[in-house]
LUMBASE-737960 format. One line per field, with one value per residue: residue number from 1; residue in three letters; x, y, z of N, C-alpha, C in turn. Coordinates in nm, 3 decimals. Layout:
N
k <- [NUM / ...]
r <- [ALA / ...]
n.px <- [X / ...]
n.py <- [Y / ...]
n.pz <- [Z / ...]
ca.px <- [X / ...]
ca.py <- [Y / ...]
ca.pz <- [Z / ...]
c.px <- [X / ...]
c.py <- [Y / ...]
c.pz <- [Z / ...]
# end
This chain:
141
k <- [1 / 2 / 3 / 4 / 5 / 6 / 7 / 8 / 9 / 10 / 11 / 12 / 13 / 14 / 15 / 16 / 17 / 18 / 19 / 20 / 21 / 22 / 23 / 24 / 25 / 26 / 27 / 28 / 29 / 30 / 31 / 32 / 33 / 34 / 35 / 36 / 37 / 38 / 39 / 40 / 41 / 42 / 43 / 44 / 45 / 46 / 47 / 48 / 49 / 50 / 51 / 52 / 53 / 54 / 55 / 56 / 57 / 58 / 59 / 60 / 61 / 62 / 63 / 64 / 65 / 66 / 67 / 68 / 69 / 70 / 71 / 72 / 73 / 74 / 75 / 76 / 77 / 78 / 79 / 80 / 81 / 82 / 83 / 84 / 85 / 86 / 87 / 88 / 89 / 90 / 91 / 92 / 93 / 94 / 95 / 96 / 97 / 98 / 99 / 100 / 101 / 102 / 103 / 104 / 105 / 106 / 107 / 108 / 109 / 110 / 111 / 112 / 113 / 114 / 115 / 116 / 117 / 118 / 119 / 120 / 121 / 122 / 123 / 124 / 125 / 126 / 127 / 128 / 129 / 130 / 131 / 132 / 133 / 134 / 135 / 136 / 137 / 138 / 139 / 140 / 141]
r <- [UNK / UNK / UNK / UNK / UNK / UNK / UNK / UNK / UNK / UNK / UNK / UNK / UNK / UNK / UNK / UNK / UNK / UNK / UNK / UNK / UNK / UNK / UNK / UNK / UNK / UNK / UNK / UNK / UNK / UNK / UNK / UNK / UNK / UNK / UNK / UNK / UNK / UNK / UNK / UNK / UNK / UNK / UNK / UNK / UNK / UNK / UNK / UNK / UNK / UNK / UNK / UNK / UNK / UNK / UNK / UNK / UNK / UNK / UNK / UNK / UNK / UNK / UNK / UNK / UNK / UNK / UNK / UNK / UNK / UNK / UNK / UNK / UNK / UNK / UNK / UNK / UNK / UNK / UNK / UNK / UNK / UNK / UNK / UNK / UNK / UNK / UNK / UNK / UNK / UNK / UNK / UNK / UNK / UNK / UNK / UNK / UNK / UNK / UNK / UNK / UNK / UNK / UNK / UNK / UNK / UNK / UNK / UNK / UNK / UNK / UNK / UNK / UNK / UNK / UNK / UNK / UNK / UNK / UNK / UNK / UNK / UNK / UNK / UNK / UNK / UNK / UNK / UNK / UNK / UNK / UNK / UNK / UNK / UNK / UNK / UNK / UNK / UNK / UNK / UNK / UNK]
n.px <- [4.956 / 4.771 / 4.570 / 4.457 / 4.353 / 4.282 / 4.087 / 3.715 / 3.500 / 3.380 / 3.021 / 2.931 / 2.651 / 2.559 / 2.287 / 2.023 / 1.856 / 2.039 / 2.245 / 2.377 / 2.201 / 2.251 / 2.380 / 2.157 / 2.000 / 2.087 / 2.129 / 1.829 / 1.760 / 1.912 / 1.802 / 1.532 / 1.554 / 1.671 / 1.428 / 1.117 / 0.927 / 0.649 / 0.751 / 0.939 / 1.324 / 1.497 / 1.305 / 1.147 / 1.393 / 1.441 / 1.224 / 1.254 / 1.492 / 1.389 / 1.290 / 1.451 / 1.579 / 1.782 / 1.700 / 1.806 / 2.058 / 1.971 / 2.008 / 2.317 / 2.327 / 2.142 / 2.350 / 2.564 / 2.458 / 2.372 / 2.617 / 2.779 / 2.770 / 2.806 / 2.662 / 2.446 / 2.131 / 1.948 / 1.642 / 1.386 / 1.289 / 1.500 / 1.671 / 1.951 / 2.251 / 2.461 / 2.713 / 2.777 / 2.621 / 2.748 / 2.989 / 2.946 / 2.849 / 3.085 / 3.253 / 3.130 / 3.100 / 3.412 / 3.472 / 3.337 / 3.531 / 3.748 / 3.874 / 3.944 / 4.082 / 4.062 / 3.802 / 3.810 / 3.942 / 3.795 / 3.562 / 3.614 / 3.535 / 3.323 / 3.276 / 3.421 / 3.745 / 3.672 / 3.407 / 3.398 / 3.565 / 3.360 / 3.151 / 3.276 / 3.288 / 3.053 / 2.978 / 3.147 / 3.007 / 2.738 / 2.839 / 2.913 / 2.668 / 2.582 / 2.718 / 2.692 / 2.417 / 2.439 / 2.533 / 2.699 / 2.850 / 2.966 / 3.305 / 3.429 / 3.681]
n.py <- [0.705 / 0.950 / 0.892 / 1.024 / 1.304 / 1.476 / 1.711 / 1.756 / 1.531 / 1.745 / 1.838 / 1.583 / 1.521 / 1.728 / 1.989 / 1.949 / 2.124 / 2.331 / 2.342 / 2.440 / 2.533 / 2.390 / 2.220 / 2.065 / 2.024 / 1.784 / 1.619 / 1.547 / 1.494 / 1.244 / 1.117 / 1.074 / 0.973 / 0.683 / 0.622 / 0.451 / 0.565 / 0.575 / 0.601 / 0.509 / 0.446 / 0.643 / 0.813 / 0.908 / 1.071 / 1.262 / 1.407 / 1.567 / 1.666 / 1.781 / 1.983 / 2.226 / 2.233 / 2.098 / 1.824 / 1.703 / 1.569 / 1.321 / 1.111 / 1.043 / 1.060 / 0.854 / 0.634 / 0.682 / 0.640 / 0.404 / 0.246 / 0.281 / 0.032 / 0.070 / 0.311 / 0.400 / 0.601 / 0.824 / 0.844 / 1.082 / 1.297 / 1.320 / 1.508 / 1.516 / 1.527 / 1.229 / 0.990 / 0.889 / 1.024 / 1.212 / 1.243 / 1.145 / 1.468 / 1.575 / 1.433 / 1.528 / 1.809 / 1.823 / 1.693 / 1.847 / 2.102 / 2.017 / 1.831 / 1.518 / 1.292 / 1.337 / 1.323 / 1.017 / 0.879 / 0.958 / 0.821 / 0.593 / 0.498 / 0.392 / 0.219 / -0.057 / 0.010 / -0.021 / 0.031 / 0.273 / 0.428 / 0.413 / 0.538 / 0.816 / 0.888 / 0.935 / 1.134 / 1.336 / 1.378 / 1.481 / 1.670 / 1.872 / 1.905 / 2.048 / 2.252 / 2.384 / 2.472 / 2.684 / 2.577 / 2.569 / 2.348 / 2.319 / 2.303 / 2.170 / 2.023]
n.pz <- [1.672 / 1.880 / 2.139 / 2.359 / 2.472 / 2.253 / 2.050 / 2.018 / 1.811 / 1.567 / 1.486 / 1.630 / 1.824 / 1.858 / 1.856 / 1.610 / 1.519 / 1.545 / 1.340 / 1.031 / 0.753 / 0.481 / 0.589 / 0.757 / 0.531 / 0.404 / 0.655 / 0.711 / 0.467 / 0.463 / 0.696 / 0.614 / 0.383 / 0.518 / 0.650 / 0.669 / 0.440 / 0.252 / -0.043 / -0.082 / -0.029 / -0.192 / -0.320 / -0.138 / -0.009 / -0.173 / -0.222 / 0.004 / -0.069 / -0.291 / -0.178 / -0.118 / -0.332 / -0.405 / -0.572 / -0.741 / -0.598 / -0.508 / -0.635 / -0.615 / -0.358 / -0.239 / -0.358 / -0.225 / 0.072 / 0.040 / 0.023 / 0.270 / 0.460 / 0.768 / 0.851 / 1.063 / 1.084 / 1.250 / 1.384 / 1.190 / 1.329 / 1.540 / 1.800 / 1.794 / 1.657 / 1.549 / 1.586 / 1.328 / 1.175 / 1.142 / 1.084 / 0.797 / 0.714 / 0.762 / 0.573 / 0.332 / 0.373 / 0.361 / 0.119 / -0.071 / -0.016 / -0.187 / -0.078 / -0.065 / -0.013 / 0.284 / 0.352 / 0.247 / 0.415 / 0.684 / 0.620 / 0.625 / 0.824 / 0.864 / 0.636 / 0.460 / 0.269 / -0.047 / -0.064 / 0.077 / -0.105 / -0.324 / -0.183 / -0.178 / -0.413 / -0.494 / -0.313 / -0.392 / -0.668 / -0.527 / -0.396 / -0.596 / -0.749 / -0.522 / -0.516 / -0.774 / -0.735 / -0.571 / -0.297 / 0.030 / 0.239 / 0.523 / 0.632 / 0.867 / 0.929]
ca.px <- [4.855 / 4.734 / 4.421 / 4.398 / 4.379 / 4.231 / 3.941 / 3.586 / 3.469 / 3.287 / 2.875 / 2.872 / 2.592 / 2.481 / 2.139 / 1.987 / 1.792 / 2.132 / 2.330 / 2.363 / 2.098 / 2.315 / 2.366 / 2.038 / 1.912 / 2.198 / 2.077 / 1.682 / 1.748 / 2.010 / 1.727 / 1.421 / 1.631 / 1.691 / 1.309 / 1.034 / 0.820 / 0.566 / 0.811 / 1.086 / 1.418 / 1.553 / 1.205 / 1.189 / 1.529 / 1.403 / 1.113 / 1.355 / 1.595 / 1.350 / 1.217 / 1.588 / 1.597 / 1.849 / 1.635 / 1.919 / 2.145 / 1.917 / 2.061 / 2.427 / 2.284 / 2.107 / 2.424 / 2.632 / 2.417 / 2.402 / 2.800 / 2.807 / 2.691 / 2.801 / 2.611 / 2.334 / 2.086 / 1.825 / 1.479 / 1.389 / 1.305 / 1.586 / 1.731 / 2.078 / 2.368 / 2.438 / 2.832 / 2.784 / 2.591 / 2.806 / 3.098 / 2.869 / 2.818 / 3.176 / 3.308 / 3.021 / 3.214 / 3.552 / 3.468 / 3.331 / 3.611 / 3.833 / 4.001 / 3.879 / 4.126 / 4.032 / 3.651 / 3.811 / 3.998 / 3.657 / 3.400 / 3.644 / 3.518 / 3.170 / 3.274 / 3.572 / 3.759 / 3.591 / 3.318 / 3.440 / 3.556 / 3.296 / 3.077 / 3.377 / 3.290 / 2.905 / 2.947 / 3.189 / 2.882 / 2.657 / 2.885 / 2.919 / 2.521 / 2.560 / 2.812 / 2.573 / 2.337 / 2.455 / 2.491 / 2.798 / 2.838 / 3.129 / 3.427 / 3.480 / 3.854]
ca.py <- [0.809 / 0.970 / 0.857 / 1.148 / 1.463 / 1.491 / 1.798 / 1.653 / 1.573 / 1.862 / 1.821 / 1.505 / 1.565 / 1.918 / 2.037 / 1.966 / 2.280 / 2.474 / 2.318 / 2.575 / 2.504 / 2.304 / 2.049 / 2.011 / 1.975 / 1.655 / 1.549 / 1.537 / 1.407 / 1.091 / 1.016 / 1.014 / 0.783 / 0.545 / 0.637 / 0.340 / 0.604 / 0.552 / 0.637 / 0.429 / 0.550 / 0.770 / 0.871 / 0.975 / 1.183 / 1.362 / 1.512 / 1.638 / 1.734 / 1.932 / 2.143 / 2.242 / 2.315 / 2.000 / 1.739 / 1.624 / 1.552 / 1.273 / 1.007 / 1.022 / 1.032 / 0.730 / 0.581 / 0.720 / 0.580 / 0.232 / 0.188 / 0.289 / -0.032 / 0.114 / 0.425 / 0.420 / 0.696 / 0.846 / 0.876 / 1.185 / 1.366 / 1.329 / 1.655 / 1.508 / 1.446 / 1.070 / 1.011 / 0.806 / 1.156 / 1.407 / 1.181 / 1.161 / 1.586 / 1.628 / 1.399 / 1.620 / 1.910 / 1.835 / 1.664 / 1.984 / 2.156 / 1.965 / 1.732 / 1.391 / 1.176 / 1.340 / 1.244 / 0.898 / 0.894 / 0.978 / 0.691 / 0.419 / 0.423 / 0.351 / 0.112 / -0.120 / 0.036 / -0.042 / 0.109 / 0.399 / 0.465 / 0.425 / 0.676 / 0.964 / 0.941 / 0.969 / 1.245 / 1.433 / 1.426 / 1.520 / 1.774 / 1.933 / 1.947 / 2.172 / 2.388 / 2.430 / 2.559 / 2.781 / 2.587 / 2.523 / 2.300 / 2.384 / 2.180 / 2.178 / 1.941]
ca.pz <- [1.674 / 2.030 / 2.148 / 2.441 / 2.450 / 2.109 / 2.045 / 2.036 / 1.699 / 1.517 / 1.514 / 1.715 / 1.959 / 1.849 / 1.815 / 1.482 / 1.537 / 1.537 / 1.197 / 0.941 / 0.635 / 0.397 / 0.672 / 0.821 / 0.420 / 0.410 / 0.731 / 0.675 / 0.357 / 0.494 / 0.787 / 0.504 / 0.305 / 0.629 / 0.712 / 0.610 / 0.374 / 0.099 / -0.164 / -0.129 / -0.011 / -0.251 / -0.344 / 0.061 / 0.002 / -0.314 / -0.150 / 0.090 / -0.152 / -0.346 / -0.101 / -0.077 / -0.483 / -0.471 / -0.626 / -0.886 / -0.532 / -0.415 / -0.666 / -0.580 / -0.181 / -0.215 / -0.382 / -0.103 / 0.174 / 0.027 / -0.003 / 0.388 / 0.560 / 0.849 / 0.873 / 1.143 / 1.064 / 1.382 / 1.340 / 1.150 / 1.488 / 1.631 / 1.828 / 1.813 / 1.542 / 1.613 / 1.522 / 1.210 / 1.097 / 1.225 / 0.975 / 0.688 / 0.688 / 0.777 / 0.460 / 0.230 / 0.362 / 0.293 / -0.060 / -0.155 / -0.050 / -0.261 / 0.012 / -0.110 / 0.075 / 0.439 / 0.321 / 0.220 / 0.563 / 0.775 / 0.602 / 0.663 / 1.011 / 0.794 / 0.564 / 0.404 / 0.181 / -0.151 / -0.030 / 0.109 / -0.224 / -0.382 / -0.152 / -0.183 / -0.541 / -0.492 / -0.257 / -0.491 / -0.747 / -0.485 / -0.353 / -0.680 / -0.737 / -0.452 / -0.504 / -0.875 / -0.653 / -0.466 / -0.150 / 0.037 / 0.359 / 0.625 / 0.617 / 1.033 / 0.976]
c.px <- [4.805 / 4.564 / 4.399 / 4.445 / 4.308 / 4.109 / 3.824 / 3.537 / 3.359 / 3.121 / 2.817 / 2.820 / 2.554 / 2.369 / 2.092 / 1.955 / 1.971 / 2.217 / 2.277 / 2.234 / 2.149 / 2.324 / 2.261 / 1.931 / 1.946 / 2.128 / 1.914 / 1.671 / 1.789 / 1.869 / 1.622 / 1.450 / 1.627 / 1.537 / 1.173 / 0.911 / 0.770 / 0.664 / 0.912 / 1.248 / 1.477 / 1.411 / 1.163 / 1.293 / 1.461 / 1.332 / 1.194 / 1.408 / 1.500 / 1.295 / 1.335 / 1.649 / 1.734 / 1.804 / 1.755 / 2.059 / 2.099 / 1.973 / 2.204 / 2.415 / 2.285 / 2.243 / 2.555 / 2.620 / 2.423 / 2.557 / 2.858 / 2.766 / 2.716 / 2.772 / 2.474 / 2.249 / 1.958 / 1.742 / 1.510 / 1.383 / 1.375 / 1.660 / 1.880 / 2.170 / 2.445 / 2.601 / 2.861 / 2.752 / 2.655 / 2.938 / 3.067 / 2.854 / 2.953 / 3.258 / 3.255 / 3.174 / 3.348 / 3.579 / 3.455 / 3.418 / 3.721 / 3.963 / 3.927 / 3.980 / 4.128 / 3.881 / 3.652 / 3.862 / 3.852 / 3.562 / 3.485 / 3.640 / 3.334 / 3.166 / 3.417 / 3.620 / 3.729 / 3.447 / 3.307 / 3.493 / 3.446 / 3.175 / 3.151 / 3.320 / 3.128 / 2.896 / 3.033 / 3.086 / 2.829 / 2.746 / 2.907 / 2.758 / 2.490 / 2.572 / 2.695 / 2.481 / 2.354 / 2.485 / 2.630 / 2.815 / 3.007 / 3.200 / 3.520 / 3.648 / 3.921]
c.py <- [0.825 / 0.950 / 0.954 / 1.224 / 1.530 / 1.584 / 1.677 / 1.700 / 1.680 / 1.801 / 1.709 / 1.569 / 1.710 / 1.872 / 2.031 / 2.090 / 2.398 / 2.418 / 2.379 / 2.441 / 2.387 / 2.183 / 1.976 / 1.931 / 1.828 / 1.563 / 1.478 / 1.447 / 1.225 / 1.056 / 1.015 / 0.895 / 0.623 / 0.523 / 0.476 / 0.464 / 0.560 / 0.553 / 0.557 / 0.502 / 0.647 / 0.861 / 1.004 / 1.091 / 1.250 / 1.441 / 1.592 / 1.742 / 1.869 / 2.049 / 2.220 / 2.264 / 2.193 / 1.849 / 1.657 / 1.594 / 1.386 / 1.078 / 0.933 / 1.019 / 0.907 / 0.614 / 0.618 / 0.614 / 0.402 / 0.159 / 0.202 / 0.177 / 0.007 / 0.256 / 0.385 / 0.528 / 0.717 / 0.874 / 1.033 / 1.306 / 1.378 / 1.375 / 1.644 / 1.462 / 1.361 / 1.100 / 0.932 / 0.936 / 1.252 / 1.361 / 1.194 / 1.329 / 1.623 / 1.556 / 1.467 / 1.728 / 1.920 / 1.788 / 1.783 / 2.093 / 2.149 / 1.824 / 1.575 / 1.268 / 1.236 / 1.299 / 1.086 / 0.862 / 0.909 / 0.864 / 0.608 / 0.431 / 0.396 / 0.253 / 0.075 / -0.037 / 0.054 / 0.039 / 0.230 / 0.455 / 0.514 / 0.588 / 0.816 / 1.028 / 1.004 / 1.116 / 1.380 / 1.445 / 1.528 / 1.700 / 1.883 / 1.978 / 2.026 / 2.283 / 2.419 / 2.540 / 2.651 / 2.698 / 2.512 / 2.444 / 2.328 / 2.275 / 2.212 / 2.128 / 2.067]
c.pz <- [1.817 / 1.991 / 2.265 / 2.413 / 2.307 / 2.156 / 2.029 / 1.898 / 1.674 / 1.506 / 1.609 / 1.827 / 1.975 / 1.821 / 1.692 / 1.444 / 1.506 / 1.428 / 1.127 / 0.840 / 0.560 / 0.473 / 0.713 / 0.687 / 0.416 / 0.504 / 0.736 / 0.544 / 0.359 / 0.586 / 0.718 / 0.454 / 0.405 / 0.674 / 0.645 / 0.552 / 0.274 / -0.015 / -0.198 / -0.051 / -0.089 / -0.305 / -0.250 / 0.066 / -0.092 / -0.290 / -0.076 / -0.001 / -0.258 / -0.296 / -0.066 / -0.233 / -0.526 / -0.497 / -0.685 / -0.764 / -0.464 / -0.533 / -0.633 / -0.367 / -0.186 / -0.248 / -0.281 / 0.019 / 0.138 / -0.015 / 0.129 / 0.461 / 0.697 / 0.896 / 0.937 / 1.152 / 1.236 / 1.323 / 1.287 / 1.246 / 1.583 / 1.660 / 1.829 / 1.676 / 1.605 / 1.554 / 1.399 / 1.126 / 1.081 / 1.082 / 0.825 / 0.626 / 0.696 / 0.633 / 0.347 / 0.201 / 0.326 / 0.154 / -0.104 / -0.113 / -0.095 / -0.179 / -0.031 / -0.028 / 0.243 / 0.420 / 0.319 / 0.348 / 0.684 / 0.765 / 0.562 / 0.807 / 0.950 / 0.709 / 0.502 / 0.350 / 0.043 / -0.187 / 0.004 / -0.019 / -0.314 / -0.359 / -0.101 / -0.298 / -0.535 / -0.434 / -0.324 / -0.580 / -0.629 / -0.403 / -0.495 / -0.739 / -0.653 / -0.500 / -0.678 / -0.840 / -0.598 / -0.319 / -0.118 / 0.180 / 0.421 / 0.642 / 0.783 / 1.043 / 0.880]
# end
């Protein structure tokens, strides 16, 4: 596999401020969850999630995020997509557009195998609680 020359991954290091809606909901919701609030972590995402009409997304999150031990989340304020995040919104996107082994391919640079399994499957729920909704996130690969 070439290691130069390669494009520069998709959202790493963009502007929070400029990710479409669907991502920034994902994102706000993943750094609540990692956040130390009153509620608990998935409690923390849910609030999120419902001001975003996806309340019923914030169980298969939380079960997402805790099968990643290697997912490093940034403070909630933070103007940048970190590259643990930018992986996390880009495996969303391609679950929900039916690619499930380039999602499973992306979050084994987040966790073993076993694990990475496990949060393909979570984010296929949660990606399907979208698409319910109406809401679709961009599949950049």
């Amino acid at each position: 596999m070439a290691t130069r020359g390669l494009p520069a991954w998709p959202l790493i290091g963009q502007e929070t401020d400029t990710l479409p809606e669907p991502e920034r909901l994902v994102l706000d919701a993943a750094r609540a969850w990692a956040g130390s609030g009153p509620a608990g972590p998935m409690g923390e995402a849910a609030l999120v999630l419902a001001a975003g009409g996806m309340e019923a997304a914030a169980l298969p999150l939380d079960a997402a995020l805790r099968a990643l031990p290697g997912l490093h989340m940034q403070w909630p304020l933070c103007p940048v997509v970190s590259r643990g995040e930018a992986t996390l919104l880009m495996a969303l996107g391609v679950v929900q557009s039916g690619r499930r082994a380039v999602a499973l391919a992306l979050l084994h640079r987040l966790a073993p195998p076993l694990s990475a399994y496990r949060a393909v499957a979570e984010l296929s729920v949660m990606g399907c609680v979208f698409r319910r909704g109406g809401v679709c996130l961009t599949a950049p690969l």
